[in-house]
C-alpha positions in Angstrom: 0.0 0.0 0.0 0.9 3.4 -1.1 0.3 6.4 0.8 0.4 10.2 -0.8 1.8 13.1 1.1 -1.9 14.7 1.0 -3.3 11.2 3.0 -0.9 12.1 5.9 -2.0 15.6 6.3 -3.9 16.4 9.2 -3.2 12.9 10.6 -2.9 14.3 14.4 -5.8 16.7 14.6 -8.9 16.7 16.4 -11.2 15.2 13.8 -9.0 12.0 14.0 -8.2 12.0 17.7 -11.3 11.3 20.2 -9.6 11.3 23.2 -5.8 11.3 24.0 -4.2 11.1 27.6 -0.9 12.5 28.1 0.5 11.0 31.4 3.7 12.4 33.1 5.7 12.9 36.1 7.0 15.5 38.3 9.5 14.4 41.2 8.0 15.3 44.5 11.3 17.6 45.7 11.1 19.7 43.0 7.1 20.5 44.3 8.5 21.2 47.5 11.4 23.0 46.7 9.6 25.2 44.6 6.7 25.2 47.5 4.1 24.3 45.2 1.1 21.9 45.5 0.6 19.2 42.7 -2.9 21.5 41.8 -0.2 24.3 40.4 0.8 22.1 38.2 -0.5 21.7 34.8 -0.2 20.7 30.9 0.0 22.8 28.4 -0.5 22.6 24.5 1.1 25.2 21.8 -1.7 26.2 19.6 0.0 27.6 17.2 -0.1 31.5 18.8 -0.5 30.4 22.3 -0.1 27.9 25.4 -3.5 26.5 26.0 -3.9 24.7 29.7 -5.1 21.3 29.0 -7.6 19.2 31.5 -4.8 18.0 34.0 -5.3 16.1 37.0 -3.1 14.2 39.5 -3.0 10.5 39.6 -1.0 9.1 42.1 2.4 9.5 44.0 4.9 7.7 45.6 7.9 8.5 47.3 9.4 9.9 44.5 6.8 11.5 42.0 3.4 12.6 41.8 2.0 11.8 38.5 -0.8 13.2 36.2 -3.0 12.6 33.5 -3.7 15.8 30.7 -6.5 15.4 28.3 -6.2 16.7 24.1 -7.4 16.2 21.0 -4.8 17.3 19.1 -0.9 16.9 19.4 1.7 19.7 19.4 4.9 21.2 21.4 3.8 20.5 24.9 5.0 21.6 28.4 4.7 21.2 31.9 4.1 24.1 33.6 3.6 25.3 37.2 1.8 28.4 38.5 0.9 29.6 42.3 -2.6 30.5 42.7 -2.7 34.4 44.0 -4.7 34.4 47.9 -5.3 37.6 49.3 -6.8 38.3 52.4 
């Protein structure tokens, strides 16, 4: 079987991609050491213009990590980011 370039276009986007999980890990002393909690934490997907925060949530942990789940449709550049949520009182 013979595929054309124009068959492979669009191969990863989210008419051809229902549901994909993304799982990863973030070691548990870099959390503390940063003094965040694993909620900061998040995944993000380049849309082309802009970092999008995916649906992330945490799994599990162990001694080592804590690891998380994000949820696309599409694949691109990805990263893990972290950010402190702002209280004021």
């Amino acid at each position: 079987m013979q595929i054309s370039g124009s068959d492979l276009s669009g191969f990863a986007i989210p008419k051809n991609i229902k549901e994909a999980v993304i799982m990863f890990r973030v070691e548990n002393s870099w959390i503390g050491k940063n003094n965040l909690r694993s909620s900061d934490i998040n995944f993000a997907g380049w849309d082309g213009s802009k970092w999008i925060i995916l649906e992330t949530s945490e799994k599990t942990n162990d001694s080592t990590y804590t690891y998380f789940e994000a949820y696309t449709n599409s694949f691109s550049p990805f990263a893990i980011t972290a950010e402190k949520e702002n209280v004021t009182s």
